[in-house]
C-alpha positions in Angstrom: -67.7 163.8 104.9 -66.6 159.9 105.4 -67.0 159.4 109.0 -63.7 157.0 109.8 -63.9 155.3 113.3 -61.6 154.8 115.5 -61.2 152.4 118.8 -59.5 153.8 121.7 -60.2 150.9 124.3 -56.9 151.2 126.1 -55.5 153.9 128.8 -52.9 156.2 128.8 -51.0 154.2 131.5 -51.4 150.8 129.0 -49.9 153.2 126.0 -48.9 156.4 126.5 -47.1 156.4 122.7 -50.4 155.2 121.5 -52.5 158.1 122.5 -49.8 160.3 121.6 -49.9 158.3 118.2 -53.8 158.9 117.5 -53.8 162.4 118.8 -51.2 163.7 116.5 -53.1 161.9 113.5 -56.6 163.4 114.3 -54.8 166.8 114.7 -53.1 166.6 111.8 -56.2 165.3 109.6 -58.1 168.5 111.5 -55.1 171.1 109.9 -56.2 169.9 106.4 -57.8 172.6 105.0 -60.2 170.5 102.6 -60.5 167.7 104.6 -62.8 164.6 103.4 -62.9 162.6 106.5 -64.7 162.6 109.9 -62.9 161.1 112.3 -65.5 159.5 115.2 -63.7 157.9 118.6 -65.3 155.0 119.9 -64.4 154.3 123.7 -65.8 152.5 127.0 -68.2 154.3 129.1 -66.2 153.7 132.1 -63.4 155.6 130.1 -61.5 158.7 131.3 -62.5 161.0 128.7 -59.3 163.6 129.9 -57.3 161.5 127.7 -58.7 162.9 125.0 -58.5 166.5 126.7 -55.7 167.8 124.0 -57.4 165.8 120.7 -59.6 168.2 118.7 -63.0 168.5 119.1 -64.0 165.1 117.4 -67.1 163.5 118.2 -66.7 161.0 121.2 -68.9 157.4 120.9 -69.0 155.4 124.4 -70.3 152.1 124.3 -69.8 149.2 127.1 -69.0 146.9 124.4 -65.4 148.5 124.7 -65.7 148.4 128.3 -63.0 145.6 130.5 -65.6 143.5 131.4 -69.8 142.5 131.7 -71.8 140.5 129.4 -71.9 142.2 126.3 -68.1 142.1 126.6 -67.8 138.9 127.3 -70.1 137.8 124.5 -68.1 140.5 122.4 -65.2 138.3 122.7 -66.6 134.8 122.8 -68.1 135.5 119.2 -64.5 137.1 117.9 -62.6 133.5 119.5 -64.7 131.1 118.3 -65.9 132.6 115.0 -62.7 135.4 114.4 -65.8 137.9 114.1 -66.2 141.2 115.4 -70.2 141.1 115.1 -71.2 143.4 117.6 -68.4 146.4 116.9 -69.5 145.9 113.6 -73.7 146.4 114.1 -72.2 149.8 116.3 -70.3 150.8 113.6 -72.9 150.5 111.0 -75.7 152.0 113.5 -73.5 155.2 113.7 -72.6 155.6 110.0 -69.1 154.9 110.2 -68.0 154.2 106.6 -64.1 152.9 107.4 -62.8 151.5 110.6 -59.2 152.5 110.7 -56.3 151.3 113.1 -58.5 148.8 114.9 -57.6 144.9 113.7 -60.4 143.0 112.1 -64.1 142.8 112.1 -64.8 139.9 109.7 -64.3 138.1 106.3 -67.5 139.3 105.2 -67.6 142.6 106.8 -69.7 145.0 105.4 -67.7 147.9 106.1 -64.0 148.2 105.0 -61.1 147.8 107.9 -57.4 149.8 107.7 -55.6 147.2 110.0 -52.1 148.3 111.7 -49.2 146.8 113.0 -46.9 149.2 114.6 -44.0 146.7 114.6 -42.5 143.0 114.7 -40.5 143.6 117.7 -41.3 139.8 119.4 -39.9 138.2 115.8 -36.8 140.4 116.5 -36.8 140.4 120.6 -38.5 137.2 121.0 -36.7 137.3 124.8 -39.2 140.3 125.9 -42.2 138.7 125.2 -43.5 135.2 126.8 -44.5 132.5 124.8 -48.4 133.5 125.1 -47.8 136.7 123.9 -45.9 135.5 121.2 -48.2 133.6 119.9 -50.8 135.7 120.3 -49.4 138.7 118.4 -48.5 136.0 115.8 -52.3 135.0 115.7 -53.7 138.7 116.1 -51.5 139.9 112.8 -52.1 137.0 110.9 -56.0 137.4 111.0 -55.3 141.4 110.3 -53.3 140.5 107.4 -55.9 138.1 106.0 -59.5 140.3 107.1 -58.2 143.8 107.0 -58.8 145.3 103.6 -55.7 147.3 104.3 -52.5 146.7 106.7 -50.7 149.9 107.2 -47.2 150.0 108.5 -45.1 153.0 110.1 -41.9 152.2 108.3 -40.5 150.7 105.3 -38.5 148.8 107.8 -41.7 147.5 109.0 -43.2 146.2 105.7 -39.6 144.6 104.8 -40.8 142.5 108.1 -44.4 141.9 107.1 -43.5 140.6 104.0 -41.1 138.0 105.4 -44.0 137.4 108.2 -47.1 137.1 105.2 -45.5 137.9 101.2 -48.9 137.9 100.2 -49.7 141.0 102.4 -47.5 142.9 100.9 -49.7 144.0 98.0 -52.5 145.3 100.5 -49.8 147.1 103.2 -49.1 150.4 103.2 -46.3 152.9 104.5 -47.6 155.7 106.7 -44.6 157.6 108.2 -45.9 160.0 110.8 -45.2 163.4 111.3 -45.1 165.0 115.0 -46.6 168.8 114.9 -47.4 170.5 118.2 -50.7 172.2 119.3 -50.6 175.9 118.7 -52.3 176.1 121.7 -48.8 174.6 123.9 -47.0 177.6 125.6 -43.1 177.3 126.2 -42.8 176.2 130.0 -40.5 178.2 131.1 -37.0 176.4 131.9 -37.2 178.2 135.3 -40.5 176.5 136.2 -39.2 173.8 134.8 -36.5 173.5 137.0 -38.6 174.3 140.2 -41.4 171.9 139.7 -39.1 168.9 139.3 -35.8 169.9 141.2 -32.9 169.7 139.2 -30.8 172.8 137.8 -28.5 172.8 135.0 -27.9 171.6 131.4 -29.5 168.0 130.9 -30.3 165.2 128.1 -33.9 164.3 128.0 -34.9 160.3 127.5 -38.5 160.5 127.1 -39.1 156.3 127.1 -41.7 154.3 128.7 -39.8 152.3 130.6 -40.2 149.3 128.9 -37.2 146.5 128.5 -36.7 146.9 125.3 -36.4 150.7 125.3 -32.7 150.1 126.8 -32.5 152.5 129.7 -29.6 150.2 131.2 -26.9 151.5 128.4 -27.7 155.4 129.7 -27.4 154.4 133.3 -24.4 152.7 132.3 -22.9 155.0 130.0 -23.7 157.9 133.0 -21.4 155.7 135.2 -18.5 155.3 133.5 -18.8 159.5 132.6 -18.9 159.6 136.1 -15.7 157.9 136.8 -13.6 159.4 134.8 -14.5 163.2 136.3 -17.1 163.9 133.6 -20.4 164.3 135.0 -23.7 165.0 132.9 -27.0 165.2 134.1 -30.1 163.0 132.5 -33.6 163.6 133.1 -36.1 160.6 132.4 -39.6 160.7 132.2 -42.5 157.9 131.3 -44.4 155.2 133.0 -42.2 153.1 135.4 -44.2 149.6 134.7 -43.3 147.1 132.4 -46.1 143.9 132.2 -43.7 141.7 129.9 -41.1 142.4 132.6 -42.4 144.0 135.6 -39.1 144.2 137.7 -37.1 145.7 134.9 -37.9 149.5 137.2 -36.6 147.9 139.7 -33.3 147.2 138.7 -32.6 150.3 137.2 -33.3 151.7 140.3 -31.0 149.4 142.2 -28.3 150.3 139.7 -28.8 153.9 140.1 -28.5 153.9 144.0 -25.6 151.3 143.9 -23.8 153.4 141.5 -25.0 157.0 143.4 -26.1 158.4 140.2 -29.1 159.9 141.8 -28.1 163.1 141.0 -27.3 162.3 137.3 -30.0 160.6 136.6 -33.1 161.9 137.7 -36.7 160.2 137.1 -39.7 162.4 136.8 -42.2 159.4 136.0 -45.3 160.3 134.2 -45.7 164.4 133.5 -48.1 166.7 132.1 -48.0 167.1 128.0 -46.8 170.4 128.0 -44.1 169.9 130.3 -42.8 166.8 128.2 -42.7 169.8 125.4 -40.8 172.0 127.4 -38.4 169.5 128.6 -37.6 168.3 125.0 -37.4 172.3 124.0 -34.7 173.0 126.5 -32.6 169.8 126.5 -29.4 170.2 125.0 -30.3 167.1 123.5 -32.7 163.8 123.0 -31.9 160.2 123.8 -33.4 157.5 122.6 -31.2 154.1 123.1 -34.3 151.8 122.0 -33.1 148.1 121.0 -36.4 148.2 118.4 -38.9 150.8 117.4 -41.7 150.8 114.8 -41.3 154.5 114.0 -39.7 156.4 117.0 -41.9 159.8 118.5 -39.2 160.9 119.7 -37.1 161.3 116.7 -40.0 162.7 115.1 -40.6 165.1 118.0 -36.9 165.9 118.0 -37.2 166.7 114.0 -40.3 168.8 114.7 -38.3 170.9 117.3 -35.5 171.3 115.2 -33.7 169.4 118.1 -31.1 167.0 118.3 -30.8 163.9 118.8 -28.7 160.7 120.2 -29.9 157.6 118.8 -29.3 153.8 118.9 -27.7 152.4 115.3 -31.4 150.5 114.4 -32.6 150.2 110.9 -35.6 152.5 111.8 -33.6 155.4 113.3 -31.5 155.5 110.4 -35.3 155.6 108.1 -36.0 158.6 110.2 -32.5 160.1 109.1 -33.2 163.2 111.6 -30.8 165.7 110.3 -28.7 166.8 114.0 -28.8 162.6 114.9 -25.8 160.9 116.6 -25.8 157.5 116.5 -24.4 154.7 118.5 -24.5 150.8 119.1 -27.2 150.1 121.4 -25.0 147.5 123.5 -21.9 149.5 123.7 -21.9 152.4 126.8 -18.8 153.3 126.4 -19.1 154.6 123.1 -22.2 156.1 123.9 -20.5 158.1 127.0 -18.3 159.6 124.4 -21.2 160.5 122.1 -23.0 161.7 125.0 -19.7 164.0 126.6 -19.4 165.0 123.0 -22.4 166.7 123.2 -22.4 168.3 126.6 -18.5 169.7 126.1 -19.4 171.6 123.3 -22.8 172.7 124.7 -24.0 176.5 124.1 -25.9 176.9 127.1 -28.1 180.3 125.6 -29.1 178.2 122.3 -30.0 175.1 124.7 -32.7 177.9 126.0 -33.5 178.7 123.3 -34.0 175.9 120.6 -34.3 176.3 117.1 -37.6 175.4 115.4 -38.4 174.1 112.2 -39.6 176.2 110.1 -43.9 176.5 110.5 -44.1 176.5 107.0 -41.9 173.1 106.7 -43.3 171.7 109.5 -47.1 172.5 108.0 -46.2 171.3 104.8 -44.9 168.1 106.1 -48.1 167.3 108.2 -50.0 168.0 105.5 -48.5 165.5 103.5 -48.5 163.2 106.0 -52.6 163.9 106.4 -53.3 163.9 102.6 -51.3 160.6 102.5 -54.0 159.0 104.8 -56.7 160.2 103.7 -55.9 159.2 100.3 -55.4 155.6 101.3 -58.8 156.0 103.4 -60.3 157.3 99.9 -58.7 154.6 97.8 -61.0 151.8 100.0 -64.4 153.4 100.2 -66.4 152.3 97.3 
């Protein structure tokens, strides 16, 4: 097999959708049932390896070179500033047999082995506001050296290579679209809406928004769009879940939380924070429905999830969302509460309480089929650059 390496040099807390991104493509590759690559993790040794508790049993590499700090790391990244190298990943990749390194930036012009470079998105060119001007910058520096190293630039939307090609046109001929496809582990048991309830205290029909809350994910319109529900009699209930901190803008939590106490919508809007997996699962299987009111996404989990689930799902009116064309989606302008209260009572007024219980899943043998091409699709690009 073509052992394909892949970095994970980050924490669940720094990306939660990341992890979720790289365990639903190793699973996926695994359900192949003629698979030709060998995916191999590379990760620090002071890593937690429980975040790779629900990945399949992939062979784990752990090297201080992808550690936060110490020499080699600090030589690590001297060598990559001043000569845009990536000399010692590279000798650890070629000591292990790694044939591809996929999803992990650059290693050098000369590289001996071949690199799948990915940018999720372009959000600071379209939310320039959300970012500072380092970061800018930076993530303008970072892409344009994985557009010119990379043997390969993959993008998660079409939306997405539209952007690359006005950021670098001649990229284009070198990017790639790889839509993913959410499956679940056969392994995840319903959670029980009961249990559910219990564990986190709330009773009764709800909307799940299942965010990082992150500025540009746009929780204010909910919060806002709960209110003005509220005011006019109609109460609905929200349930939120996802990490609470926000580097580009780290008091953004905090003034969602000022609104929600200010407004008394504690009850209506309820914050679990950061939850198991499987309860994420359960919550999106016995919603009467998803949220996601995202000013930008790359290619949105939880559309995906909600698709998988055979769920609905109330969406902001982006370019992406409407790529994903989930077949149940609502959508609405991102800056407009007041229509999205009425999409959101909509919903809940004609709710069927037993079939919110209950939800509908797509068919396994759609589902399957749909990883598999999503799989196949990979691995054929993988194929297409070994030599």
């Amino acid at each position: 097999m073509i052992r394909v390496g892949f970095v994970i040099d980050f924490t669940a807390q720094d990306w939660t959708g990341g992890i979720n991104y790289y365990r639903n493509l190793l699973s996926t590759l695994y359900s192949l049932p003629d698979r030709k690559i060998e995916p191999v993790l590379f990760t620090g040794l002071k890593a937690d390896l429980n975040l790779f508790k629900d990945f399949p049993s992939v062979e784990i590499i752990r090297t201080g070179l992808l550690d936060k700090s110490g020499i080699v790391v600090l030589m690590r990244h001297v060598c990559r500033l001043i000569f845009v190298k990536e000399w010692f990943l590279e000798q650890l990749l070629i000591k292990n047999n790694i044939s591809l390194l996929s999803h992990y930036g650059f290693l050098s012009s000369n590289a001996k082995i071949p690199t799948i470079g990915w940018i999720p998105d372009f959000q600071h060119r379209h939310l320039p506001e959300f970012f500072s001007e380092k970061e800018v910058k930076s993530r303008e520096r970072y892409f344009k050296h994985i557009c010119r190293l990379c043997s390969c630039v993959l993008v998660s939307s079409y939306s997405a290579q539209k952007d690359l090609e006005g950021f670098d046109p001649g990229c284009l001929s070198k990017s790639r679209v790889l839509q993913f496809v959410v499956g679940f582990n056969g392994s995840v048991k319903t959670v029980a809406l009961e249990e559910l309830e219990k564990r986190y205290g709330f009773n009764g029909p709800f909307f799940y928004l299942p965010n990082q809350f992150w500025a540009h994910k746009n929780h204010r319109v909910v919060l806002e769009a709960v209110h003005l529900l509220k005011t006019t009699g109609r109460k609905v209930q929200v349930l939120a879940t996802g990490n609470p901190n926000d580097h580009r803008q780290p008091d953004y939590f905090k003034t969602l939380m000022t609104y929600i106490k200010t407004h008394d919508l504690m009850d209506s809007f309820r914050i679990l924070g950061l939850i198991p997996r499987a309860d994420v699962i359960g919550l999106m299987q016995h919603s009467l429905s998803l949220l996601n009111p995202s000013f930008f996404e790359g290619w949105s989990t939880t559309v995906e999830e909600a698709k998988s689930l055979g769920k609905g799902s109330i969406l902001s009116d982006i370019p992406v969302h409407r790529e994903q064309n989930p077949p149940d989606g609502v959508f609405f302008d991102p800056k407009n509460p007041t229509e999205l209260a009425e999409v959101m009572w909509g919903v809940w007024s004609k709710r069927d309480l037993e079939s919110a219980k209950r939800p509908l899943q797509q068919t396994q043998e759609e589902l399957h089929r749909k990883r598999c091409e999503f799989a196949k699709r990979y691995e054929d690009i993988v194929l297409s650059l070994i030599k």
